[in-house]
C-alpha positions in Angstrom: 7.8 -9.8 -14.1 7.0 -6.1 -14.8 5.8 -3.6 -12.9 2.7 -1.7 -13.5 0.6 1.3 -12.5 3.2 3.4 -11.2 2.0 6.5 -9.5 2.9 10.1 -10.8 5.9 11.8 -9.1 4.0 14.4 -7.2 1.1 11.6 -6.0 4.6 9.8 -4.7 6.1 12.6 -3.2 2.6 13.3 -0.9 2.4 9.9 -0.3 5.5 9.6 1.2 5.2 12.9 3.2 2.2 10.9 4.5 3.2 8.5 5.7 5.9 10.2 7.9 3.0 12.1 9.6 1.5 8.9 10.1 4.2 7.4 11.4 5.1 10.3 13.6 8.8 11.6 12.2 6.5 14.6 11.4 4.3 16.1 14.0 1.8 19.0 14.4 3.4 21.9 14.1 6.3 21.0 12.2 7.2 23.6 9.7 8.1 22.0 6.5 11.5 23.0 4.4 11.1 25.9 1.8 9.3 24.4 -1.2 12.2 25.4 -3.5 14.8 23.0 -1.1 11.8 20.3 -0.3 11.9 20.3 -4.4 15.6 19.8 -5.0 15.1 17.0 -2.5 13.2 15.1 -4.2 14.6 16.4 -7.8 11.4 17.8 -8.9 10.5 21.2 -9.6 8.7 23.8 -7.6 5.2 23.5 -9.6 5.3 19.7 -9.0 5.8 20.0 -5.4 3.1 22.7 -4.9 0.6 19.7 -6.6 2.1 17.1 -3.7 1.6 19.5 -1.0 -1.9 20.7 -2.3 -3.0 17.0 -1.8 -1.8 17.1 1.6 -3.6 20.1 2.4 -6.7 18.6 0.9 -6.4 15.4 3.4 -6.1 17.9 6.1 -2.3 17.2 6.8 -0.7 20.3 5.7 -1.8 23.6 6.9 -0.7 26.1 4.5 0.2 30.2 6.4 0.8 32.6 4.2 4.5 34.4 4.5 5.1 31.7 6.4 5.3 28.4 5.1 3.7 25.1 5.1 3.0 23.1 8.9 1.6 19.5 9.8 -1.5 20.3 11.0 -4.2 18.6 13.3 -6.2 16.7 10.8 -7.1 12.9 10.0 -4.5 10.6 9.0 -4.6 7.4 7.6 -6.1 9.0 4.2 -3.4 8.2 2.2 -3.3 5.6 -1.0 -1.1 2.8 1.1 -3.5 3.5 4.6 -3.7 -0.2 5.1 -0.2 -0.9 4.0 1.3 -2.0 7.7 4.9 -3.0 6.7 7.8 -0.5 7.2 11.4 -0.5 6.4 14.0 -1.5 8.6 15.8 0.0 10.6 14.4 3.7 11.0 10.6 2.4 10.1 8.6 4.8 6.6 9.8 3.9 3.1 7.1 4.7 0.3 5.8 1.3 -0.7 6.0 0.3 -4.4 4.9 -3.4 -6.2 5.7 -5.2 -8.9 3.3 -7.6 -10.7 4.2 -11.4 -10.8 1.3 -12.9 -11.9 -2.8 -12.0 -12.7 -5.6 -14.8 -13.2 -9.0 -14.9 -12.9 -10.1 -18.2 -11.7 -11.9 -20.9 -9.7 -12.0 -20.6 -6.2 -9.7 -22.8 -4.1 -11.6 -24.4 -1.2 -9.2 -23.7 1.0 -10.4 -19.8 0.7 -14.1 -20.1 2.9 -14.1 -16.8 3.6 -14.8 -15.6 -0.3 -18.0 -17.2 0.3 -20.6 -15.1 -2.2 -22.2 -17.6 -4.8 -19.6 -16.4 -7.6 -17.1 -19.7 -8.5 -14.4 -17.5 -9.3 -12.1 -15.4 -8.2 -9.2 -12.7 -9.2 -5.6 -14.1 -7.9 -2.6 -11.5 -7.7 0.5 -12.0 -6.8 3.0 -9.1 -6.5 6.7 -8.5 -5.0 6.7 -5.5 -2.7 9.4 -3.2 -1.7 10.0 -0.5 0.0 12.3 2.2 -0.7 13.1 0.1 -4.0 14.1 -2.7 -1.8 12.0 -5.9 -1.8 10.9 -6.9 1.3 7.9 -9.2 0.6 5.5 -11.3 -1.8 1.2 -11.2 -1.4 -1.1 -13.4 -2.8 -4.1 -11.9 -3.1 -7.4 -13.0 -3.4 -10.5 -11.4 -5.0 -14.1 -12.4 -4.6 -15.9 -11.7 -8.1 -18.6 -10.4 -7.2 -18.2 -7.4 -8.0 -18.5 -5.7 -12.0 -15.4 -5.0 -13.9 -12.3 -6.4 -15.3 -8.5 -6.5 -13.6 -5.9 -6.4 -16.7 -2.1 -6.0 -15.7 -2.1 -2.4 -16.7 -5.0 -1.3 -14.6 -3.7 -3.7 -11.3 -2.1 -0.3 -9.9 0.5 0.0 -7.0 -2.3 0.4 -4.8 -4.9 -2.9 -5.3 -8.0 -0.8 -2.8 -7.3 2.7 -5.1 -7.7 -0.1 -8.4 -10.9 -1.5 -6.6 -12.7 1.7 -6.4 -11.8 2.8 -9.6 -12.4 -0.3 -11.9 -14.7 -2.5 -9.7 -16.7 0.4 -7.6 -15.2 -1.8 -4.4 -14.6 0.4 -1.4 -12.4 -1.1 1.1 -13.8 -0.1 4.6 -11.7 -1.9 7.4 -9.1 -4.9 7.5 -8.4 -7.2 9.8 -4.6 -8.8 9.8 -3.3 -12.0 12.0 0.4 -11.7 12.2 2.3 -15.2 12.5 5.3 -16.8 10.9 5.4 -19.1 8.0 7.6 -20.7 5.4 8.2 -18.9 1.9 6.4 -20.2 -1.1 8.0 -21.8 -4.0 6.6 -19.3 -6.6 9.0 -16.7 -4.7 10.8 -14.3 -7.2 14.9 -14.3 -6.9 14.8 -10.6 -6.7 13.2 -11.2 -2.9 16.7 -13.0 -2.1 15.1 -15.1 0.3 15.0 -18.7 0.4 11.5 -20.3 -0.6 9.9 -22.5 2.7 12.4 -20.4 4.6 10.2 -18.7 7.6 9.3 -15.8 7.1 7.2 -13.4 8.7 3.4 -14.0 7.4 0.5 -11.2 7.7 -3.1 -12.6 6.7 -5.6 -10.4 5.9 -9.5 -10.5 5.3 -10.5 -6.8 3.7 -14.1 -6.1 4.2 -16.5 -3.7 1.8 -18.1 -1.3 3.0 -21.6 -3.8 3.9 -19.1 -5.6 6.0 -19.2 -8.9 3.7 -15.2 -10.3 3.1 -14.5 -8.9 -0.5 -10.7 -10.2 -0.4 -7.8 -12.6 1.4 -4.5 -12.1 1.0 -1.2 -13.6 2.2 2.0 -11.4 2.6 5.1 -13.1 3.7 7.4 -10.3 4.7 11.3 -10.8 5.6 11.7 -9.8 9.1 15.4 -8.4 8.6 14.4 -5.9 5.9 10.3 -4.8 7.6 8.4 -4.5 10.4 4.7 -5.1 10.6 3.9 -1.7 12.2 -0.3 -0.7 13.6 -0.7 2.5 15.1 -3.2 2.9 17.5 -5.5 5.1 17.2 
């Protein structure tokens, strides 16, 4: 098992910073740490940070005041790369998501899957250990229609599957729909989860839609209920 398409440092760094707005342990207003002690923090230097907080500013997050410093501003959330990622680290809720790939194949369809229903008999299959903070805390299997043009190869199946979409495929992810429920682990569960397979397990299912409102993909997450929370804030 390997991982793949990790992000860059500073594109980590923003991504974590927004999901903490998101989340709510930063608010509007908050004034952020001087840059030169944010970027000890995270052991990066000065320049790098500036490029985390400029892509914060660009999602409307960050409001930048000069001689003052850098605020959470009024602006959209739910921009960042893991938007539709819903599980958070327990206790205290955040961790930046990361994945590891266990396996990739293009295949045929199981019939159990009705909701891929274009004409296309195949579909992209992913399967990938999540964690959060560097702590795995659950497994997806994922399900692609093929419908749509391009190739997945482990090296282009980034940490985030709906930025991979858009890039390789020209997929857009526009809304998801999840049914929370319990379930027993799979067999094909990695040892590095430490959990048990058909122990019960937390279980998220998900149908993605594109942006013509047609299912592009199911997936399965089975999520251990000591070490995440399935967390939707609303709006």
């Amino acid at each position: 098992m390997q991982s793949y398409g990790a992000l860059p440092t500073y594109l980590r760094i923003a991504e974590t910073l927004t999901i903490d707005i998101e989340a709510g342990r930063l608010t509007p207003g908050d004034k952020l740490p001087p840059e030169r002690e944010m970027a000890l923090m995270h052991g990066v230097t000065v320049t790098t940070l500036r490029k985390s907080l400029r892509i914060l500013t660009e999602r409307g997050l960050l409001e930048r005041r000069q001689g003052s410093g850098n605020y959470v501003a009024e602006g959209q959330t739910g921009l960042g790369t893991y938007a539709l990622f819903r599980l958070e680290a327990v206790p205290g809720g955040g961790g930046l998501p990361t994945a590891q790939l266990i396996s990739l194949r293009h295949c045929v369809k199981p019939a159990s899957l009705p909701d891929l229903g274009s004409t296309a008999p195949k579909a992209w299959n992913i399967r990938r250990l999540r964690a959060l903070n560097h702590q795995p805390v659950a497994i997806e299997d994922i399900w692609l229609d093929d419908r749509f043009d391009g190739v997945l190869t482990p090296a282009t199946v980034s940490e985030s599957l709906y930025k991979t979409y858009r890039e390789k495929l020209g997929l857009t992810i526009a809304r998801a729909e999840d049914r929370i429920g319990l379930g027993p682990l799979p067999d094909w569960a990695p040892p590095a989860l430490q959990s048990t397979p058909g122990s019960i397990m937390g279980l998220a299912r998900r149908r993605a839609f594109d942006g013509y409102g047609a299912v592009a993909e199911v997936s399965f997450t089975w999520f251990d209920t000591s070490r995440a929370a399935y967390v939707a804030r609303i709006p």
